[in-house]
C-alpha atoms as a printed R data frame, in Angstrom:
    type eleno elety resid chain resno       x      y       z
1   ATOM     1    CA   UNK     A     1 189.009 32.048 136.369
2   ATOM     2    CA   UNK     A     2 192.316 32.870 135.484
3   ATOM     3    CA   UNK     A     3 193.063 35.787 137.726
4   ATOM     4    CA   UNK     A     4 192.969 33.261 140.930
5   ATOM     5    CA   UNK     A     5 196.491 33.194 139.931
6   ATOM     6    CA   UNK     A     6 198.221 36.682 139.971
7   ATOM     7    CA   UNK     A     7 201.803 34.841 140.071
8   ATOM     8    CA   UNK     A     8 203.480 31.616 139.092
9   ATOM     9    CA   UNK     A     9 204.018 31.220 142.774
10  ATOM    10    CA   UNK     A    10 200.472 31.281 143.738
11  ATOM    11    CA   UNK     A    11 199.866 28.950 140.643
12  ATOM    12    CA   UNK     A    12 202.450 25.921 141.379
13  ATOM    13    CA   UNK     A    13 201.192 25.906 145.297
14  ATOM    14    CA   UNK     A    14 197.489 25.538 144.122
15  ATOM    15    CA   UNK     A    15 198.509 22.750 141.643
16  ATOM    16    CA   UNK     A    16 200.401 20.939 144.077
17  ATOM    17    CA   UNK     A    17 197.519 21.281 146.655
18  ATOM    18    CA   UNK     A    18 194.975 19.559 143.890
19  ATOM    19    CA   UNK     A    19 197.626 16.484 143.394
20  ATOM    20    CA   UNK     A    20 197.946 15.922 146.911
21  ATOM    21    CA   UNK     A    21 194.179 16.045 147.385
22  ATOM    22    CA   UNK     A    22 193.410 14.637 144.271
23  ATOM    23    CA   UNK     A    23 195.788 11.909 143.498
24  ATOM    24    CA   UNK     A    24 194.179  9.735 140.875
25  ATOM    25    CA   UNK     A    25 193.969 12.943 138.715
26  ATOM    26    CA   UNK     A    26 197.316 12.418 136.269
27  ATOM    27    CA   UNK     A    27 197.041 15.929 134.436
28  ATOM    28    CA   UNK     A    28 194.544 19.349 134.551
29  ATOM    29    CA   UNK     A    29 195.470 22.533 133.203
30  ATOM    30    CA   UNK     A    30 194.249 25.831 134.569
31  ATOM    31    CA   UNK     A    31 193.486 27.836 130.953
32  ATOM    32    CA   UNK     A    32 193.978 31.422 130.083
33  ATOM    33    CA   UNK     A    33 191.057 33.570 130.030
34  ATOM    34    CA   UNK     A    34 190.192 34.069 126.275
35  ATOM    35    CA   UNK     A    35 189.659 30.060 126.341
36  ATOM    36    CA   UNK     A    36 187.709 30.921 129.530
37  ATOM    37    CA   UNK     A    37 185.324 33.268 127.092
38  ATOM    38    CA   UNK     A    38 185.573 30.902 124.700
39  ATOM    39    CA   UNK     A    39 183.841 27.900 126.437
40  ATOM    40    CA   UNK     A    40 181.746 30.497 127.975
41  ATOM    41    CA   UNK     A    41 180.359 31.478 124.921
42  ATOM    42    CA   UNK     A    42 180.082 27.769 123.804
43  ATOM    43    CA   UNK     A    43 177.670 27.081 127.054
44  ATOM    44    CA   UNK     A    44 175.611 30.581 126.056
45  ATOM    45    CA   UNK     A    45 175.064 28.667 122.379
46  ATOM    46    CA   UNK     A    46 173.668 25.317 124.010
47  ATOM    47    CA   UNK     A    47 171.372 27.298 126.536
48  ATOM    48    CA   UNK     A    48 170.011 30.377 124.832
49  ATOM    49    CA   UNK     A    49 168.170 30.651 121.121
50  ATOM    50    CA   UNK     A    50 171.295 33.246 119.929
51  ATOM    51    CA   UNK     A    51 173.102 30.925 117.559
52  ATOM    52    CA   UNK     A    52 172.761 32.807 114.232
53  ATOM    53    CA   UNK     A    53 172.494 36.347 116.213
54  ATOM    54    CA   UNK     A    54 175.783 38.249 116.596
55  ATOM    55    CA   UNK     A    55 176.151 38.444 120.671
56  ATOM    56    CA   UNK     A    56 178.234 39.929 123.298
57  ATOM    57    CA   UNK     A    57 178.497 37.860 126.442
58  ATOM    58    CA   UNK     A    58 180.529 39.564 129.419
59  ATOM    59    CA   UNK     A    59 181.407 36.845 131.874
60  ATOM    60    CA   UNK     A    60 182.428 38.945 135.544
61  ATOM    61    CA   UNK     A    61 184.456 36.654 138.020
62  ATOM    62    CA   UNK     A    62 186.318 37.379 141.154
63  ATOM    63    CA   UNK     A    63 189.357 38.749 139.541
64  ATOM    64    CA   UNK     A    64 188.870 39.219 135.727
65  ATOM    65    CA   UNK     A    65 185.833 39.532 133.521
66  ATOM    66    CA   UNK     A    66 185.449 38.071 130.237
67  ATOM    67    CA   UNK     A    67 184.247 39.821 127.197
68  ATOM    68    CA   UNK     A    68 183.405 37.393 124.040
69  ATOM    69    CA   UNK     A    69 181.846 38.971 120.368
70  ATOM    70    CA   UNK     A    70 180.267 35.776 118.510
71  ATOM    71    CA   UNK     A    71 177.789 34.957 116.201
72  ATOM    72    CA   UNK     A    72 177.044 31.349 114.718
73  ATOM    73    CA   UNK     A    73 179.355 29.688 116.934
74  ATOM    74    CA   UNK     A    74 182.195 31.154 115.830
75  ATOM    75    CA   UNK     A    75 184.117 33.308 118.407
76  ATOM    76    CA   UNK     A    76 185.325 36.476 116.557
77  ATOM    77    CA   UNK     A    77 186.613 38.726 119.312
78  ATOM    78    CA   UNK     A    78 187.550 37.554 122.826
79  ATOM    79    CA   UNK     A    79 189.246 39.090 125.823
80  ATOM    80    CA   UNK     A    80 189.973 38.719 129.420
81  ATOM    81    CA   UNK     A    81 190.621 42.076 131.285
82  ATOM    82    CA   UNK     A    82 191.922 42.436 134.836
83  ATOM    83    CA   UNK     A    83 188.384 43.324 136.153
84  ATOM    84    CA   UNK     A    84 186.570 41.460 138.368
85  ATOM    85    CA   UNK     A    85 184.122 41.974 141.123
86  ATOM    86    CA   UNK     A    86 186.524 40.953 144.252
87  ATOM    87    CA   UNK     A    87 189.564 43.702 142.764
88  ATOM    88    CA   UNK     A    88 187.079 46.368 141.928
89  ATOM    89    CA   UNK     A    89 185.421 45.832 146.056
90  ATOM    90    CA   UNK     A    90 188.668 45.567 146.881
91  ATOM    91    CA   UNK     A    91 190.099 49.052 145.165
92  ATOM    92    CA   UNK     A    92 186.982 51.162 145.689
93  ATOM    93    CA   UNK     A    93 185.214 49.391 148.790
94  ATOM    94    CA   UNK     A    94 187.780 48.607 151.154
95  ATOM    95    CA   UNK     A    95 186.120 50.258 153.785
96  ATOM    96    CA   UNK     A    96 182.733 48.612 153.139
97  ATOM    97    CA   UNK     A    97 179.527 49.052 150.796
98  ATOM    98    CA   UNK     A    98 177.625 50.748 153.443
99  ATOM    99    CA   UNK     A    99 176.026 54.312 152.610
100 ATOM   100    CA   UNK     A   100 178.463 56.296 154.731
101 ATOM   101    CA   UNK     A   101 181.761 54.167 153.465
102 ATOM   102    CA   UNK     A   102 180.424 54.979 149.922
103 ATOM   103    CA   UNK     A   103 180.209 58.597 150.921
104 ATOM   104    CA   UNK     A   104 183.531 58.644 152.563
């Protein structure tokens, strides 16, 4: 997702990681996350019967979920929040899931 990328920093070290690994790739881009809901919501329409039904899919990843409002393919409301499952453990559950971190 996008959020694996916080800064610019983090961004140009991981793309220069994938063309040293990777040379006989010549050009990728890492897209923002309403494309992110947007293909998501494009793979939803090829595996699920919802093509003429208005539908919300929520897409949660690491750093940022995805929230996409669609209905016969065409993607009418799409956003990409700073919300993911890693952050959120991160903010709330830094001292573990366990019963008696959750009570602390």
């Amino acid at each position: 997702g996008p959020e694996v990328f916080p800064d610019d920093r983090l961004r140009n070290a991981f793309e220069q990681r994938v063309r040293e690994a990777c040379p006989e790739i010549d050009q990728f881009d890492i897209i923002p996350g309403q494309e992110e809901a947007r293909l998501i919501y494009l793979g939803v329409l090829q595996a699920l019967p919802v093509f003429n039904q208005k539908v919300l899919v929520i897409d949660i990843g690491g750093g940022s979920t995805e929230f996409l409002v669609g209905q016969a393919g065409d993607p009418e409301y799409a956003v990409s929040l700073k919300l993911g499952h890693v952050r959120l453990k991160n903010r709330f559950f830094s001292q573990g899931t366990g019963a008696k971190a959750i009570q602390d």
